[in-house]
C-alpha positions in Angstrom: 107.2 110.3 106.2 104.6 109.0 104.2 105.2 109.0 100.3 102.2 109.1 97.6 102.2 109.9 94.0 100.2 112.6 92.1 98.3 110.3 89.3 97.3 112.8 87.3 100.6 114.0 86.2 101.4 110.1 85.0 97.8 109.9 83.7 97.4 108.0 80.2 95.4 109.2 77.0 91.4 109.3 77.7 91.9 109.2 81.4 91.8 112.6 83.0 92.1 111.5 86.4 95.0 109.0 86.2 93.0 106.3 87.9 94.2 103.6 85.4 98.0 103.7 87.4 96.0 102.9 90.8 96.8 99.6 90.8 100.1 100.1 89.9 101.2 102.6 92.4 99.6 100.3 94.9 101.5 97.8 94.3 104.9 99.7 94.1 104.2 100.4 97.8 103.5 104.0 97.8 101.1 104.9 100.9 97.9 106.6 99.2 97.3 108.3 95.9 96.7 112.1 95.0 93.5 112.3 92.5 92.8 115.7 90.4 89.8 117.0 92.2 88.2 119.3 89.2 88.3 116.3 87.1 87.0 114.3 89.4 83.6 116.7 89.7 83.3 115.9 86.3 82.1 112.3 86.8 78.6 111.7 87.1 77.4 109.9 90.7 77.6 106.5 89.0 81.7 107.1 87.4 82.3 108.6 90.9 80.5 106.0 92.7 82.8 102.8 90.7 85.7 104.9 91.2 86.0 105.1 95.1 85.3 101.4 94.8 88.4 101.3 93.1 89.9 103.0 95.4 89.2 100.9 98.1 90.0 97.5 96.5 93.6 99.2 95.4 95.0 98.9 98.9 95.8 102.3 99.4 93.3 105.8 100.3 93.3 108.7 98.0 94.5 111.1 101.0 95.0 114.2 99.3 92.8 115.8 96.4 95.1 118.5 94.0 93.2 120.7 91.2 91.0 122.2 93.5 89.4 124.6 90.9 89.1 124.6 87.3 89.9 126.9 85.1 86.3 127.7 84.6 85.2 128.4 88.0 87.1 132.5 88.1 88.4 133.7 91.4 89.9 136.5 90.4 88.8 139.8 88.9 85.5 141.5 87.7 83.9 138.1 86.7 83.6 136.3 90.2 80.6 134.5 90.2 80.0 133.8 94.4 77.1 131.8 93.9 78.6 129.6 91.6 81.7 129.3 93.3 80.5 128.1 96.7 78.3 125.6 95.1 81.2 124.0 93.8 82.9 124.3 96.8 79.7 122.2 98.7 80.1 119.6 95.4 84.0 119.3 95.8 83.3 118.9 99.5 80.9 116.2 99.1 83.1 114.7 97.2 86.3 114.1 99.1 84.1 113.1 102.1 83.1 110.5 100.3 86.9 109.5 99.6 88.2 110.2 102.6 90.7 113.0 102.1 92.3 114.8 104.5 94.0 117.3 102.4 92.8 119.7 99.3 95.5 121.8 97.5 94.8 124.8 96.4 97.4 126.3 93.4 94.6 126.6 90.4 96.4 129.0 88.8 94.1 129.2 85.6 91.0 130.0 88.3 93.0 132.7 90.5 95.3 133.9 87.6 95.1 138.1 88.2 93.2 139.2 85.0 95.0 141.6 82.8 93.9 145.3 83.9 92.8 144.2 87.4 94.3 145.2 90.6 96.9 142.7 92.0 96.0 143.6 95.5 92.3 143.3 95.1 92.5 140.1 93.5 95.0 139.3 96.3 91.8 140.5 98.4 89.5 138.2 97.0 91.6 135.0 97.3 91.7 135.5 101.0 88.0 136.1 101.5 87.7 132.8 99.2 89.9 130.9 101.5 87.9 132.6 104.7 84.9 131.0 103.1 86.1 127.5 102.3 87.3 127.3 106.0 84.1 127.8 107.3 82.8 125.0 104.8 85.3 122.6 105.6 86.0 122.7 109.8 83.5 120.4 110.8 85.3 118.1 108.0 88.6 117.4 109.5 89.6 119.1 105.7 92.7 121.1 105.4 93.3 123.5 102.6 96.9 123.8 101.5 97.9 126.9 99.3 100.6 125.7 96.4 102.7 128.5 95.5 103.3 127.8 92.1 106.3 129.8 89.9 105.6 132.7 87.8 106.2 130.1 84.6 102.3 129.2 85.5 101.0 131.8 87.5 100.9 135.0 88.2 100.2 135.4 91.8 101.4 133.4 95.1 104.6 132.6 93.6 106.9 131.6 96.4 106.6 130.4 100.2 107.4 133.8 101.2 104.4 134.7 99.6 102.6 131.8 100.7 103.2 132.1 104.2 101.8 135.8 103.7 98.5 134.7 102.4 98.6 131.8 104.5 99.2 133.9 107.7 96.6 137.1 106.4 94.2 134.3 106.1 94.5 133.9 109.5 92.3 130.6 109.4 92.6 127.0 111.3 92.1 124.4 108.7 94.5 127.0 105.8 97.4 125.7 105.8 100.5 125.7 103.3 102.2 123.5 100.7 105.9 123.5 100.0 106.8 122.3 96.0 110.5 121.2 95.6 110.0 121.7 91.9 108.5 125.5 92.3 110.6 126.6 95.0 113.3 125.8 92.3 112.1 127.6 89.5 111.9 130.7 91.5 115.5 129.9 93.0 114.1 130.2 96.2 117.0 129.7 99.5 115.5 126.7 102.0 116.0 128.5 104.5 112.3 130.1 104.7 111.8 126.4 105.7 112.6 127.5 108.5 110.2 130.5 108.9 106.9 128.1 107.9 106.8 125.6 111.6 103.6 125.5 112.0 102.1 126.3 108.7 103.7 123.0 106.6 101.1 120.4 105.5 102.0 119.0 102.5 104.9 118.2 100.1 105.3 118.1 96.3 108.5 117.3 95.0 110.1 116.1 91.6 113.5 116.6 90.0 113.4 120.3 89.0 115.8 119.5 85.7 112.7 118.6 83.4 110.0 117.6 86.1 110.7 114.0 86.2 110.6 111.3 88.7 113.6 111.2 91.2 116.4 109.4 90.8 119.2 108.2 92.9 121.7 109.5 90.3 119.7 112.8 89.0 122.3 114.9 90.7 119.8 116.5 93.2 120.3 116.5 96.8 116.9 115.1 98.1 118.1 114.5 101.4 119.2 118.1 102.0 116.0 119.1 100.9 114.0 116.0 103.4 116.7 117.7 106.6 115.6 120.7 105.9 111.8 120.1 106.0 112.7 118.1 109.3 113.9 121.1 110.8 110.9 122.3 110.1 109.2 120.2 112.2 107.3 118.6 109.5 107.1 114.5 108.7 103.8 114.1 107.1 103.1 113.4 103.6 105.6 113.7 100.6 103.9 113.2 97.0 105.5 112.8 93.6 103.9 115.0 91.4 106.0 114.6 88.2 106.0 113.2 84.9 107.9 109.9 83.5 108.4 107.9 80.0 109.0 105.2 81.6 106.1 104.7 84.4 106.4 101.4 85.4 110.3 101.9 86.2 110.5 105.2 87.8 107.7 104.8 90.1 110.0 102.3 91.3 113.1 104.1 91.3 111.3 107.2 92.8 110.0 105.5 95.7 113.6 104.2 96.8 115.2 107.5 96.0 112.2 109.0 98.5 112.8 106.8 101.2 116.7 107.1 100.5 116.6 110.8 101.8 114.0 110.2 104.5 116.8 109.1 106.8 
């Protein structure tokens, strides 16, 4: 499998992105980067411009884009602006052509939170006509979409891979695809065995040590390679990012990366 880290979770103060650990997780060995894709549609064409060629003088791609939406862009409820949404979706596009991506995560909870008073299976409704949408924008791309579920700590809708697969599968869509989060599906105290039910669906990995959200260790007392068997069985071996936090970044980028390919036996 091919291990990346998310740099926005290790990011430091005045850098949204995390860009400023690009060197350094490039030179820990990891095989390409995850960037913050909101933030990165922030940057005006000259910051966007000097950061892919920093990219491309790290080493290593950025592969994968999370933070699809931001919270200002609403998905969800009576104040959906369409217009405004696809022409971010056309900007974000732009965007991670221009960086190479193959992969665009979509959890945003802030955007497709369900609005108080608003009808869970009518938002539920508009996130799948969203994702309909996108998919046409993106198949000419060689883009996949991959929907995070994310636990009910952060948002209130899409919670689990059950519910994941659901969406994924109503959908119905080539290029929607689904994410699997070590860290979510423990929050929710989810059973691995609905890895077995996603063949097919499985693009892309987060994981961290669900006791605090750290970097994995080798002596955290979780049992990554349970967890890497079990995606295996799934018939998946593609990408695995990091997407945790750390006091100690220079170290546990390090450690992480063993631990990682530790469990990838």
């Amino acid at each position: 499998m091919r291990i990346g880290c998310c740099a926005n979770m290790v990011r430091q103060i005045g850098d949204d992105i995390g860009i400023e650990r690009l060197e350094a997780i490039a030179a820990a060995g990891y095989d390409y980067i995850e960037l913050p894709l909101a933030q990165m549609i922030e940057l005006c064409d000259e910051e966007f411009e000097s950061l892919t060629v920093r990219i491309k003088k790290s080493g290593i791609c950025c592969e994968v884009c999370n933070n699809f939406f931001p919270s200002s862009i609403i998905l969800t409820g009576n104040s959906v602006d369409q217009r405004l949404t696809e022409r971010y979706v056309d900007i974000a596009l732009e965007r991670v052509k221009k960086l190479g991506v193959s992969i665009i995560v979509f959890g945003s909870s802030e955007a497709k939170n369900v609005p108080e008073g608003f009808e869970y299976d009518s938002a539920w409704k508009q996130i799948v006509n969203l994702l309909r949408m996108i998919n046409k924008k993106i198949a000419k791309h060689k883009i996949n979409i991959v929907i995070e579920p994310l636990c009910k700590a952060e948002s209130n809708i899409v919670n689990n891979t059950r519910e994941g697969l659901k969406l994924t599968e109503e959908v119905n869509r080539e290029h929607i695809k689904l994410l699997v989060d070590f860290y979510h599906m423990n929050m929710e105290k989810e059973d691995m065995c609905i890895l077995e039910e996603i063949t097919g669906y499985l693009q892309h990995i987060h994981i961290a040590n669900p006791n605090g959200r750290v970097f994995p260790r080798p002596d955290d007392g979780v049992d990554y390679k349970e967890f890497f068997r079990n995606i295996k069985q799934a018939g998946y071996n593609g990408r695995v990012s990091i997407e945790a936090y750390t006091d100690n970044f220079e170290q546990d980028i390090i450690t992480a990366l063993e631990t990682m390919h530790a469990a990838d036996l």
